[in-house]
Structure formats: C-alpha cells, structure tokens
Biotite code that builds the C-alpha atoms (Angstrom):
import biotite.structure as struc

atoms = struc.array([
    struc.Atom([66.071, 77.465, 39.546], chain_id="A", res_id=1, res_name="UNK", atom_name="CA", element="C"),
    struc.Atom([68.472, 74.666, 38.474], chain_id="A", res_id=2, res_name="UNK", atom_name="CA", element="C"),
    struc.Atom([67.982, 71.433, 37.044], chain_id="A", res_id=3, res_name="UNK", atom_name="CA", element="C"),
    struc.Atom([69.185, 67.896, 38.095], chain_id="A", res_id=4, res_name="UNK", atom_name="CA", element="C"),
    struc.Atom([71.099, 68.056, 34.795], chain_id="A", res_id=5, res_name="UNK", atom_name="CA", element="C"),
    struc.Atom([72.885, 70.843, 36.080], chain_id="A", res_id=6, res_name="UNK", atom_name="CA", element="C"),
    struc.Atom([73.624, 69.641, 39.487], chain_id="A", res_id=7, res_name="UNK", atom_name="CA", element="C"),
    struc.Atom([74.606, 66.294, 37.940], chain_id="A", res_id=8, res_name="UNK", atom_name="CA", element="C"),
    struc.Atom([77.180, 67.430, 35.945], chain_id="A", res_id=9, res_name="UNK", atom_name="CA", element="C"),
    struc.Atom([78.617, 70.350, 37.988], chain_id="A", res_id=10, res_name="UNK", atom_name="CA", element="C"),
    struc.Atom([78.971, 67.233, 40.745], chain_id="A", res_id=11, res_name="UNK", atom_name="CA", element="C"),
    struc.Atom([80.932, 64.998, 38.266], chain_id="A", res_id=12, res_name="UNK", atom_name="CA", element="C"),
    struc.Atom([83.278, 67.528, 37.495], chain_id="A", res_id=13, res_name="UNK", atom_name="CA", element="C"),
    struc.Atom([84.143, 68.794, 40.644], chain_id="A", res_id=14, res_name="UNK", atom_name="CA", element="C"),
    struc.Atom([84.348, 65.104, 41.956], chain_id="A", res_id=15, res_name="UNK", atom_name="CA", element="C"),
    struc.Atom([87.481, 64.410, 39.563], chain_id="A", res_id=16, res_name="UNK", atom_name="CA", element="C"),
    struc.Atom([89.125, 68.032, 40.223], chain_id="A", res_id=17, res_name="UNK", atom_name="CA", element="C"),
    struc.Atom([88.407, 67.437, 44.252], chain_id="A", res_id=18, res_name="UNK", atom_name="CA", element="C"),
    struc.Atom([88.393, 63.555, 45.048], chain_id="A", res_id=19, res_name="UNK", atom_name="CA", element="C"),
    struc.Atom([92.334, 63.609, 43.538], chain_id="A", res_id=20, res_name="UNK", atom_name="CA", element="C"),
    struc.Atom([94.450, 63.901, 45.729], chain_id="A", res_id=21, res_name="UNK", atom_name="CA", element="C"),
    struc.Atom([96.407, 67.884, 45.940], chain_id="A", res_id=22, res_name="UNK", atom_name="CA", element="C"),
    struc.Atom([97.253, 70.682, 47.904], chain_id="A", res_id=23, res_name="UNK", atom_name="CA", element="C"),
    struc.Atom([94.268, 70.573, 50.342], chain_id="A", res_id=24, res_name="UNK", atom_name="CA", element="C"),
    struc.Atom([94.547, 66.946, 51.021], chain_id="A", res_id=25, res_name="UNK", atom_name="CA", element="C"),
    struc.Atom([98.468, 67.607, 51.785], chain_id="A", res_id=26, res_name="UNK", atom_name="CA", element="C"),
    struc.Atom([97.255, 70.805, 54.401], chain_id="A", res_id=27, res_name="UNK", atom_name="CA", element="C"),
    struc.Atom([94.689, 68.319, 56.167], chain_id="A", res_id=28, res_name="UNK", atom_name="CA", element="C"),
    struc.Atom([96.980, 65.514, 56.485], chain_id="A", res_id=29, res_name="UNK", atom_name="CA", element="C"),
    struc.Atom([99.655, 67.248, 57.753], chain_id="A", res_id=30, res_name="UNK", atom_name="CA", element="C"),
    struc.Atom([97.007, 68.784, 60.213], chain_id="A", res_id=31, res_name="UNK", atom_name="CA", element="C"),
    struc.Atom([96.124, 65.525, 61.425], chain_id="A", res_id=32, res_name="UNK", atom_name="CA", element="C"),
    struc.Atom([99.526, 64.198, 61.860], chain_id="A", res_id=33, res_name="UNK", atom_name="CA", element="C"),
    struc.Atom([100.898, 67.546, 63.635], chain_id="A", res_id=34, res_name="UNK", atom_name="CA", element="C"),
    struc.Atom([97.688, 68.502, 65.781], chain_id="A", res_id=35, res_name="UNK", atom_name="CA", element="C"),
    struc.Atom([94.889, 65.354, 65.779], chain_id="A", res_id=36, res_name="UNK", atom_name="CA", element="C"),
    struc.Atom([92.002, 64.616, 64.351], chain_id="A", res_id=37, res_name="UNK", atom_name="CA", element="C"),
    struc.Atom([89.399, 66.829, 66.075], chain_id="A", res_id=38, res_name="UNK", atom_name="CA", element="C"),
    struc.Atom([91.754, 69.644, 65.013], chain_id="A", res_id=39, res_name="UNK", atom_name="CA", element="C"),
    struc.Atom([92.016, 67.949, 61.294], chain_id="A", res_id=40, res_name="UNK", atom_name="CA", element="C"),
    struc.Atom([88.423, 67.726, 61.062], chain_id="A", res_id=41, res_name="UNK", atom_name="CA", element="C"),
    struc.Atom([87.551, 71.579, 62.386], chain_id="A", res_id=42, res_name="UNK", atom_name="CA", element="C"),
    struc.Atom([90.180, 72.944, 59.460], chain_id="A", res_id=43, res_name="UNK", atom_name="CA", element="C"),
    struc.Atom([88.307, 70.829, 56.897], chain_id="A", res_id=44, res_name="UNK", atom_name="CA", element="C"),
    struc.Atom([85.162, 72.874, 58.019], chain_id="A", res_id=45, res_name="UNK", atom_name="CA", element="C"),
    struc.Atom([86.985, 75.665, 57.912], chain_id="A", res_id=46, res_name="UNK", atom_name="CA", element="C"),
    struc.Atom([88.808, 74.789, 54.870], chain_id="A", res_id=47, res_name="UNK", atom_name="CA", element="C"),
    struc.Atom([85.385, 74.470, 52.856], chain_id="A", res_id=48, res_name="UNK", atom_name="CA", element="C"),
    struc.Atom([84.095, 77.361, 54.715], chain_id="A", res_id=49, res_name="UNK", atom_name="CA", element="C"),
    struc.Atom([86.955, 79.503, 52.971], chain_id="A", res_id=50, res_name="UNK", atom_name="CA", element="C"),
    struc.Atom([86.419, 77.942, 49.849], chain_id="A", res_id=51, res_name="UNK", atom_name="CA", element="C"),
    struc.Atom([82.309, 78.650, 49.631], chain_id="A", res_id=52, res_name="UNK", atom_name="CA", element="C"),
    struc.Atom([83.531, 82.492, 50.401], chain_id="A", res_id=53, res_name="UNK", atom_name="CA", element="C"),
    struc.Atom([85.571, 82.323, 47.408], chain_id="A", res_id=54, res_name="UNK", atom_name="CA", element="C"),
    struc.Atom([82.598, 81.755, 45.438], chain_id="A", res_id=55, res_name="UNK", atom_name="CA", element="C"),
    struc.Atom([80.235, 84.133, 47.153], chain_id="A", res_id=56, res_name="UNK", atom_name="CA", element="C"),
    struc.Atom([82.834, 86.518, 46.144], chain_id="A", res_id=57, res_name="UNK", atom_name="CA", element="C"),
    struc.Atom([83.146, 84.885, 42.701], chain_id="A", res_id=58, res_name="UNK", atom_name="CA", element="C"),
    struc.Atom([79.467, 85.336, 42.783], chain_id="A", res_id=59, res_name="UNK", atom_name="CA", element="C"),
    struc.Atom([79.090, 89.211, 43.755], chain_id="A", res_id=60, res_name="UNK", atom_name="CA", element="C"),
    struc.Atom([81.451, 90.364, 41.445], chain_id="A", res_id=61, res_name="UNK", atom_name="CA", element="C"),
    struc.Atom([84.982, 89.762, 42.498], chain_id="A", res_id=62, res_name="UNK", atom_name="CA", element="C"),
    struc.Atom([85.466, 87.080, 39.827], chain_id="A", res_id=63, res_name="UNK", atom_name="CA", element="C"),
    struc.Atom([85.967, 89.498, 36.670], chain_id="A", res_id=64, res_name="UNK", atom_name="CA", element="C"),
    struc.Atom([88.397, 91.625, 38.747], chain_id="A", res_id=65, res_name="UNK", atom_name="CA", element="C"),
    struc.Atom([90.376, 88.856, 39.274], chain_id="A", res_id=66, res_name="UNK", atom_name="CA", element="C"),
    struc.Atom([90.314, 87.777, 35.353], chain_id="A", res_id=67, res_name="UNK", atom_name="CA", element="C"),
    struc.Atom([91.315, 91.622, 34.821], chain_id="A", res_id=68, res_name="UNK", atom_name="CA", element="C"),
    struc.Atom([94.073, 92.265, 37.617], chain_id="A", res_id=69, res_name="UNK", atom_name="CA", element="C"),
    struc.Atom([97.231, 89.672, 37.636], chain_id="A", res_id=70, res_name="UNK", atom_name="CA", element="C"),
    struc.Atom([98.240, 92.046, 40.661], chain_id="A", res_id=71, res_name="UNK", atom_name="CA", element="C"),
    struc.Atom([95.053, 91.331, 42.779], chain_id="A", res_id=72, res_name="UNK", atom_name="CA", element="C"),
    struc.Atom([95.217, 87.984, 42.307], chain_id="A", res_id=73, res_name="UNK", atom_name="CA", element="C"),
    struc.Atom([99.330, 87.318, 42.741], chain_id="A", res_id=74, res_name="UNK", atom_name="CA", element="C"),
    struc.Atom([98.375, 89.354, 46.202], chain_id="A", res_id=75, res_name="UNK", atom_name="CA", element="C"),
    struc.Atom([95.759, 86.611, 47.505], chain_id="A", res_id=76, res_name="UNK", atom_name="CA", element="C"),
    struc.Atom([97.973, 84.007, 45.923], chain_id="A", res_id=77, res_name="UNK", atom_name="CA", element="C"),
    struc.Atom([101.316, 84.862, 47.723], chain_id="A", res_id=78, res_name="UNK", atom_name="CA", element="C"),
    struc.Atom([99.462, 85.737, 51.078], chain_id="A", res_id=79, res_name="UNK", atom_name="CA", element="C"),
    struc.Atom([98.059, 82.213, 51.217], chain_id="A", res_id=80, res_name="UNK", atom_name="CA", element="C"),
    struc.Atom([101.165, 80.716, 50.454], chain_id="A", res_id=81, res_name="UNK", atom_name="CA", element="C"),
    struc.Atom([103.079, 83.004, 53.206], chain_id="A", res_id=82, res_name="UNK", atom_name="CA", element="C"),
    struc.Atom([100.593, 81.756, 55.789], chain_id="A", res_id=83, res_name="UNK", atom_name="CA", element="C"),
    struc.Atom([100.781, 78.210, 54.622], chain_id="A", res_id=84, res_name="UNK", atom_name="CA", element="C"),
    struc.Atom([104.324, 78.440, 54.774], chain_id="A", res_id=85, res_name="UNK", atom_name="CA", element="C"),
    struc.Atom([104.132, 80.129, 58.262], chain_id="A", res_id=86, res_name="UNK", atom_name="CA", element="C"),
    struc.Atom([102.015, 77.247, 59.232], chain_id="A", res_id=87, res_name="UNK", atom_name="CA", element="C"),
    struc.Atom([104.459, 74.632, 58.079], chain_id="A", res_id=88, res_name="UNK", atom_name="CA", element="C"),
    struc.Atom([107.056, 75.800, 60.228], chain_id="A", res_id=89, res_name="UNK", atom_name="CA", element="C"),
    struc.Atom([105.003, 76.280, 63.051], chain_id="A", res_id=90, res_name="UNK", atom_name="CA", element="C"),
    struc.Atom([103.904, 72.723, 63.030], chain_id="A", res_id=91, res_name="UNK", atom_name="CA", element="C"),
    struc.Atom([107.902, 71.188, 62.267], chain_id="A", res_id=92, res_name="UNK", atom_name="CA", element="C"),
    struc.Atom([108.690, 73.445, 65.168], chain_id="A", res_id=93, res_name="UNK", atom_name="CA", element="C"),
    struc.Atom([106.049, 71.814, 67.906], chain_id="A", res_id=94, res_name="UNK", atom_name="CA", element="C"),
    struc.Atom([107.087, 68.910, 66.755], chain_id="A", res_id=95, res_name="UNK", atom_name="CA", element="C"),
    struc.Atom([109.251, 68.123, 69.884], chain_id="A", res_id=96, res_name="UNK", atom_name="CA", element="C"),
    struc.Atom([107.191, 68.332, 72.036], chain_id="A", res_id=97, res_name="UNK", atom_name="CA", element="C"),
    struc.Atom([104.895, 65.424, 70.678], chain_id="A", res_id=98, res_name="UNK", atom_name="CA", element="C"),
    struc.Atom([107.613, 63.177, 72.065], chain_id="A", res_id=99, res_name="UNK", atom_name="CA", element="C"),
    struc.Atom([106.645, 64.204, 75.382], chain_id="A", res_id=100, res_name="UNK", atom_name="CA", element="C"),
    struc.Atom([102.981, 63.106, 75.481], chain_id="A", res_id=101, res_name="UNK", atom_name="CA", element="C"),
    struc.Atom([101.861, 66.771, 75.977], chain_id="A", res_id=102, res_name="UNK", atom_name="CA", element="C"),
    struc.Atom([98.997, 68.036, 74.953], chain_id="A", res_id=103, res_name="UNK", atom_name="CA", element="C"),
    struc.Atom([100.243, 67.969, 70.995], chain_id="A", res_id=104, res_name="UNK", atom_name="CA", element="C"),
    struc.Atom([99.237, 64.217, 71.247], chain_id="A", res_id=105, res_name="UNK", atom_name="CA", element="C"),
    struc.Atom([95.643, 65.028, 71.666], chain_id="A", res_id=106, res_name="UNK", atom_name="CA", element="C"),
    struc.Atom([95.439, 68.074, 69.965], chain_id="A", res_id=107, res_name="UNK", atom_name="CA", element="C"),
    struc.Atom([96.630, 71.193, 71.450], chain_id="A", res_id=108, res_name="UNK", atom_name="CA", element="C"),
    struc.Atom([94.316, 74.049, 69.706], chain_id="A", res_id=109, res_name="UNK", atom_name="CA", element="C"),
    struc.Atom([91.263, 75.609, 70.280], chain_id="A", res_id=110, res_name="UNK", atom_name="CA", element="C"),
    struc.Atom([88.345, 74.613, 67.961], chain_id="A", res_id=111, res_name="UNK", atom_name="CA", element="C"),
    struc.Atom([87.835, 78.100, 66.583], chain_id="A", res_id=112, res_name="UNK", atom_name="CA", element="C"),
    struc.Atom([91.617, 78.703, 65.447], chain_id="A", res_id=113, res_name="UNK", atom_name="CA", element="C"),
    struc.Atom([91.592, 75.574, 63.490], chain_id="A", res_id=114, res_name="UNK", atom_name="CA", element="C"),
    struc.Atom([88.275, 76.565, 61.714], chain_id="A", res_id=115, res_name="UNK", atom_name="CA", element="C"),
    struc.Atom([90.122, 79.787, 61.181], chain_id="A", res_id=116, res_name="UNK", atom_name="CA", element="C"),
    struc.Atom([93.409, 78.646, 60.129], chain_id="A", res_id=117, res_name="UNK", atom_name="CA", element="C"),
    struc.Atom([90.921, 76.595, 57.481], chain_id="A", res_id=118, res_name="UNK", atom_name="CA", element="C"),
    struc.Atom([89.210, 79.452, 56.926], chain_id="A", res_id=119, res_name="UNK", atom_name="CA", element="C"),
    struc.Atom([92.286, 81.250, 55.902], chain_id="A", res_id=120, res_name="UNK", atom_name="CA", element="C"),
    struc.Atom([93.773, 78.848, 53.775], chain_id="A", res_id=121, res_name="UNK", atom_name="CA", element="C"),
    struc.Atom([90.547, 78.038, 51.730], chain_id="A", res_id=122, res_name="UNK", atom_name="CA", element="C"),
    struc.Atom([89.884, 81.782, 51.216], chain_id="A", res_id=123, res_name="UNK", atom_name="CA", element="C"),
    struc.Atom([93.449, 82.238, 49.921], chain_id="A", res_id=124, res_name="UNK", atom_name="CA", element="C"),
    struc.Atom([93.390, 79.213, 47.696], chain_id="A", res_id=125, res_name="UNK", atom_name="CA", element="C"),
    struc.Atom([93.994, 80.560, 44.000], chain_id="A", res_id=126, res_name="UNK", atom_name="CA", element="C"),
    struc.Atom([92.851, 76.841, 43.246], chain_id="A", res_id=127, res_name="UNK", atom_name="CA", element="C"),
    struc.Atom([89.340, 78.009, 44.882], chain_id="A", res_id=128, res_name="UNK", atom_name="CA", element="C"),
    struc.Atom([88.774, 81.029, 42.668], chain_id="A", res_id=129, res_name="UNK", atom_name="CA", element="C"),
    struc.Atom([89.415, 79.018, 39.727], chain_id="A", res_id=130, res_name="UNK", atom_name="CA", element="C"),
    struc.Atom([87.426, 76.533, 40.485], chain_id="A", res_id=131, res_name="UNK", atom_name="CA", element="C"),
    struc.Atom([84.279, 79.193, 40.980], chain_id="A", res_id=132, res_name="UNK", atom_name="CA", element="C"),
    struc.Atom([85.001, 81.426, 37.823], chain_id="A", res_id=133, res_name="UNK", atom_name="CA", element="C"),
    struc.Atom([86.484, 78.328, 35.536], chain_id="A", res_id=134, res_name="UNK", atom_name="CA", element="C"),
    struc.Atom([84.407, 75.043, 36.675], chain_id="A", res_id=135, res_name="UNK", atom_name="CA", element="C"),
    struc.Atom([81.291, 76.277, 38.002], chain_id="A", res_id=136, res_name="UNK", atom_name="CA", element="C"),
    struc.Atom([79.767, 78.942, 35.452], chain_id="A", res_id=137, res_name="UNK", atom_name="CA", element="C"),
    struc.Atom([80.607, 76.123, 32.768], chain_id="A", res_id=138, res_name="UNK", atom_name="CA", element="C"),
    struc.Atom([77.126, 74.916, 33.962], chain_id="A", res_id=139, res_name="UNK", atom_name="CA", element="C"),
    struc.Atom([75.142, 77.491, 34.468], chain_id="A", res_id=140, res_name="UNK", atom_name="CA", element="C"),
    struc.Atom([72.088, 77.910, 32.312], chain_id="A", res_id=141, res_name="UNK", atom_name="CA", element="C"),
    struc.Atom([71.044, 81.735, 31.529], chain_id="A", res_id=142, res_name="UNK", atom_name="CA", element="C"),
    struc.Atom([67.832, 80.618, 30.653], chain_id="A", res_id=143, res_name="UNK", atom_name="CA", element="C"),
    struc.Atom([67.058, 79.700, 34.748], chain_id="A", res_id=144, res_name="UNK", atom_name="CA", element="C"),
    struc.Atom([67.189, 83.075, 35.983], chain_id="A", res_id=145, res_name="UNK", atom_name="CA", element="C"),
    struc.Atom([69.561, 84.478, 38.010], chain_id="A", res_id=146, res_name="UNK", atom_name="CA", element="C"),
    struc.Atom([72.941, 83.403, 37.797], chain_id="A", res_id=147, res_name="UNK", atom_name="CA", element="C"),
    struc.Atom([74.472, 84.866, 40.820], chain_id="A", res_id=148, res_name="UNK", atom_name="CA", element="C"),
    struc.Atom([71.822, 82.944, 42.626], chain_id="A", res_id=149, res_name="UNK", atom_name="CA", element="C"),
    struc.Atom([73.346, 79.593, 40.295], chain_id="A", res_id=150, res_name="UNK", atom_name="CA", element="C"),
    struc.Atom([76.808, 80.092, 41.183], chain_id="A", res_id=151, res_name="UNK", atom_name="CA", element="C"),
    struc.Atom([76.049, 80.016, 44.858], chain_id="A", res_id=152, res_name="UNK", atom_name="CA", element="C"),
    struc.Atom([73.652, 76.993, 45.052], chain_id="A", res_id=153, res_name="UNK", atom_name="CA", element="C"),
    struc.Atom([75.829, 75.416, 42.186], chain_id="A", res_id=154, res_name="UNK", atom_name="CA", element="C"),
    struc.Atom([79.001, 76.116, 44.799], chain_id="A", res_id=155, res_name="UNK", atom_name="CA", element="C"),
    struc.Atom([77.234, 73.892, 47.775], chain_id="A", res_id=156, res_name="UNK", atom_name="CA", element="C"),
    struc.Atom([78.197, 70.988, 45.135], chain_id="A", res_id=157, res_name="UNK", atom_name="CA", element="C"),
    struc.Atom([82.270, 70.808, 45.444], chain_id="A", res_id=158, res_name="UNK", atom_name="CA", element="C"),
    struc.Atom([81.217, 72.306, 48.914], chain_id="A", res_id=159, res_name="UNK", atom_name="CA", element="C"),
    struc.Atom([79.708, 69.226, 50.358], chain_id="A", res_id=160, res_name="UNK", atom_name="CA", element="C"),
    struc.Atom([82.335, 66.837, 48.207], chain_id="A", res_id=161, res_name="UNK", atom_name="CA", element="C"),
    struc.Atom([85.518, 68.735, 49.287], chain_id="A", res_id=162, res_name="UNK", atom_name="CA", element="C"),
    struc.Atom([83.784, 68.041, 53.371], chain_id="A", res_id=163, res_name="UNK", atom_name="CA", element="C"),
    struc.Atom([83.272, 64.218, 52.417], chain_id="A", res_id=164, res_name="UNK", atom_name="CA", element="C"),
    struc.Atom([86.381, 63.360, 50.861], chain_id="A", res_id=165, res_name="UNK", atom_name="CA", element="C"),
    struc.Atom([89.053, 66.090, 53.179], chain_id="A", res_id=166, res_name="UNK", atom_name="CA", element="C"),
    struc.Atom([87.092, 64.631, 56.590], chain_id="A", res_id=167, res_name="UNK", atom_name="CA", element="C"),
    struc.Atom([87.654, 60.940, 55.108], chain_id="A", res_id=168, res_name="UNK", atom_name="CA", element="C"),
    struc.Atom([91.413, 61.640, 54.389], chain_id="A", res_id=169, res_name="UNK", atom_name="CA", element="C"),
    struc.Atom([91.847, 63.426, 58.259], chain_id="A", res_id=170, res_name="UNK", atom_name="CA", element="C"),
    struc.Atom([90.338, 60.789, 59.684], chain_id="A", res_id=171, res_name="UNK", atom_name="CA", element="C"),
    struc.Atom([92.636, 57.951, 57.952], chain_id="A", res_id=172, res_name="UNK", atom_name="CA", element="C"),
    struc.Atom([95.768, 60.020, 58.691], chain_id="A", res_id=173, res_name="UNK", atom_name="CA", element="C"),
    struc.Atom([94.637, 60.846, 62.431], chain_id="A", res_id=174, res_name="UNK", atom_name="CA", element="C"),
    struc.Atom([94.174, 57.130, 62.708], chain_id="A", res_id=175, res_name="UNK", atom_name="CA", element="C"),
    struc.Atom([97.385, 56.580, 61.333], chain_id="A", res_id=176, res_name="UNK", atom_name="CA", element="C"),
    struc.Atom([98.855, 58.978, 64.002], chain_id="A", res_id=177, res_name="UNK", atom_name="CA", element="C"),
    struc.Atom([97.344, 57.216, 67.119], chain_id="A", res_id=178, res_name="UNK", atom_name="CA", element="C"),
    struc.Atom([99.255, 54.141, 66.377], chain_id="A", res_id=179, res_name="UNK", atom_name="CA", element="C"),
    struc.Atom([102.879, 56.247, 65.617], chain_id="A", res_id=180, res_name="UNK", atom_name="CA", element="C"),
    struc.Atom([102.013, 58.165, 69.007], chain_id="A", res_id=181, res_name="UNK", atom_name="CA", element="C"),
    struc.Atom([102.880, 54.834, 70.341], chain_id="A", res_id=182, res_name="UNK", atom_name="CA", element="C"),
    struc.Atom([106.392, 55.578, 70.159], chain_id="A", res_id=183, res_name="UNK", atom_name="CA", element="C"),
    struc.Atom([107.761, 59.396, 71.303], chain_id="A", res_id=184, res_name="UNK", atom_name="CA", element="C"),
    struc.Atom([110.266, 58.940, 68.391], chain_id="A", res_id=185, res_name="UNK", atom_name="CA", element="C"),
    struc.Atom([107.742, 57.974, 65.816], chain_id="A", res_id=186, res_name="UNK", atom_name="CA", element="C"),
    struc.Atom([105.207, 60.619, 67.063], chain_id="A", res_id=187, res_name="UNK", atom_name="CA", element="C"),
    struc.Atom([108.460, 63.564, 66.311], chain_id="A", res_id=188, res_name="UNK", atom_name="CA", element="C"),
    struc.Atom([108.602, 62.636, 63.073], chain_id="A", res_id=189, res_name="UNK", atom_name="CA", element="C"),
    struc.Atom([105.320, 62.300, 61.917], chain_id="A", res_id=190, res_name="UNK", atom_name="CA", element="C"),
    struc.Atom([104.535, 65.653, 63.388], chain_id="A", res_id=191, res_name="UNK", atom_name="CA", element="C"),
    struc.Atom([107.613, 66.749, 61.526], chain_id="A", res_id=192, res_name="UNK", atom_name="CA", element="C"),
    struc.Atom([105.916, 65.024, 58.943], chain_id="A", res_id=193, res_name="UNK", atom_name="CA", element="C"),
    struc.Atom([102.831, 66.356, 58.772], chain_id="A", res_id=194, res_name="UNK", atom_name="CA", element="C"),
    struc.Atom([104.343, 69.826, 59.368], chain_id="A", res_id=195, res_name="UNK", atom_name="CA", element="C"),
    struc.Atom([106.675, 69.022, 55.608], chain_id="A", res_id=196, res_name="UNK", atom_name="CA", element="C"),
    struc.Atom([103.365, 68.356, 54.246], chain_id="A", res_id=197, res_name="UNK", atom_name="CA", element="C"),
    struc.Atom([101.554, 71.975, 54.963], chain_id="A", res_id=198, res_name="UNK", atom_name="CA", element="C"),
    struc.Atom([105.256, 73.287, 53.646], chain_id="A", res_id=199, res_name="UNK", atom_name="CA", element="C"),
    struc.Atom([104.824, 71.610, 50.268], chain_id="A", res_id=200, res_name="UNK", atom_name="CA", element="C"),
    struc.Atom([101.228, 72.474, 50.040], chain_id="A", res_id=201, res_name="UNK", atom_name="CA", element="C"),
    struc.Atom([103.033, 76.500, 49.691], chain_id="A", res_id=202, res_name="UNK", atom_name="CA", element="C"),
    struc.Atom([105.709, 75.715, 47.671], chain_id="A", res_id=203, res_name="UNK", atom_name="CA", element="C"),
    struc.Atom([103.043, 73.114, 44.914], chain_id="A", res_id=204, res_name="UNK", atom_name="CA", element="C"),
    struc.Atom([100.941, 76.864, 44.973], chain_id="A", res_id=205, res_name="UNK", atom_name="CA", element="C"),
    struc.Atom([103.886, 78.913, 44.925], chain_id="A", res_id=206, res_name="UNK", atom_name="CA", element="C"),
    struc.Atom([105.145, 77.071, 41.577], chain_id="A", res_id=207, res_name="UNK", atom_name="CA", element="C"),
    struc.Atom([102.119, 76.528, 39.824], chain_id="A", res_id=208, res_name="UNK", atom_name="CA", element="C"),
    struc.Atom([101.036, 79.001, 37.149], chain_id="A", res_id=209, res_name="UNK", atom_name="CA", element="C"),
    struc.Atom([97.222, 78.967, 38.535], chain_id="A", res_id=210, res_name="UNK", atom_name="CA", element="C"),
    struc.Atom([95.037, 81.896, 36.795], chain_id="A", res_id=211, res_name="UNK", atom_name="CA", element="C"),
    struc.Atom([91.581, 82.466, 36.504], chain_id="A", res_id=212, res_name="UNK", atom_name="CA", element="C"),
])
C-alpha cells in the first residue's frame, strides 16, 4: 500500500518538525517536574494517543472542514489552550506541597488521568491537525490506493517519533527532578517550574497564527 520511499520521507520530515524542541516538549517537562516521571511518561502516551486521533479525524473527513471553517477550528484551538492553561495553574498551585515530601514527590495521579490529560491536550493541539492535513498528505501517492488508508498508516510515523523523543525528554527532566527533590525548597520551585512551563505551552498556542 505504501512504499519505503514514502515512509522514508514522511519520517524525515516529521523528525525535524517533532525532534525540535516546542510546545509538547514544554507540556511534558513541566509534567515531569510538577508530577514525576511515571506520570510524565503516561501523558506522553496519552499525548500521542491524542495526536493519532487528530489524524484519524484528519483521515475520515474532518480535515477539509477545518480548511473551510476558521470558527471550528479557533473552537478546538482556544479549548486546548483553556485546559492547558487550567493545567498550568493547577500544577503552580500543588506546588507547595512538594516541599513536604507528600505524595507530589512521587507522583500523585492516577495512571488513567494522566493518559487523559495527554489525551486531551494532543487532541486539542491545532499543531496536530496541521501536521495531518499539511505534512502528511504531502506524501501520499494516489496511485497506491486508498488514501484514507495512507494517512492513517502514514500517521504511525510522527506517532512512534513524537513517543521516542517526548519519553526521552520526561525521562531527562524527571531525572533532573529526583536530584532538586533533595531539597523541599528546590523541589517548590521546580514544581512551580514545571507548572510555568504547561502555562507557556497555552500562551506559545494562544499567539501563534497556526491554520490548516
């Protein structure tokens, strides 16, 4: 159905749009420094779980309606960057109690809300719809048959490299947090920290001019 040539060069592009460094990299590091790594690691999943639904949706038909309605797509836009924002001061809020060596330290949340919370934040991406109606398609060859069926094996490709390189980044800044949980003081303000960092991933989406 697809050729190597196709999953080559779909992989090299998405490698320089998602190996950089931007606005999911900010939400799982400040995961990791607020909540832990298991946490960090479980929105990652969820993260790239939300951003493979994009593209099914991209897929069945949701894409064009998105290219045709500025209003349906400011809507998913501003409700991910409410809940982001939401999140951000959730996070600077707990941050107190990190000092105490509660349960913060460790990782206070269930497994299934931070898959959600990823979930949520992937889905509601605008950066995830554009990469599934602007990136993807680019390589899609009408020739192979059906390209519905291309979009959504082609979208297992930024899948897999958004898990490698998000999981390597949560696991260097959960590492990073073991050693500030040393100190109650240090451990405030990283979690602080890492609660700033899910607020700027908002306000980066909230003033960039993203559009399918």
């Amino acid at each position: 159905m697809i050729s190597l040539t196709q999953i080559g060069a779909t992989a090299l592009a998405c490698v320089v749009l998602i190996a950089i460094p931007g606005p999911s990299v900010m939400f799982v590091v400040g995961r990791a420094l607020t909540y832990g790594r298991r946490n960090a690691v479980l929105s990652v999943l969820g993260n790239a779980i939300g951003c493979y639904l994009a593209g099914v949706a991209v897929a069945c038909g949701l894409g064009p309606l998105l290219e045709r309605s500025d209003l349906l797509f400011q809507i998913i836009k501003w409700a991910g960057i409410a809940y982001l924002l939401w999140l951000g001061v959730q996070a600077f809020r707990k941050a107190g109690s990190a000092s105490e060596a509660s349960p913060a330290i460790t990782g206070s949340r269930s497994g299934w809300e931070a898959v959600r919370t990823g979930i949520i934040v992937g889905v509601t991406n605008p950066k995830s719809f554009v990469l599934f109606t602007a990136v993807v398609p680019q390589f899609i060859n009408p020739a192979a048959g059906d390209t519905t069926l291309q979009i959504l094996l082609l979208g297992l490709i930024p899948l897999f490299i958004g898990l490698v390189t998000d999981t390597t980044w949560a696991l260097l800044a959960s590492r990073a947090r073991i050693w500030l949980a040393r100190s109650p003081r240090r451990m405030t303000t990283v979690a602080r920290g890492g609660g700033v960092s899910i607020l700027g991933v908002g306000v980066s989406l909230a003033l960039s001019d993203t559009r399918p």
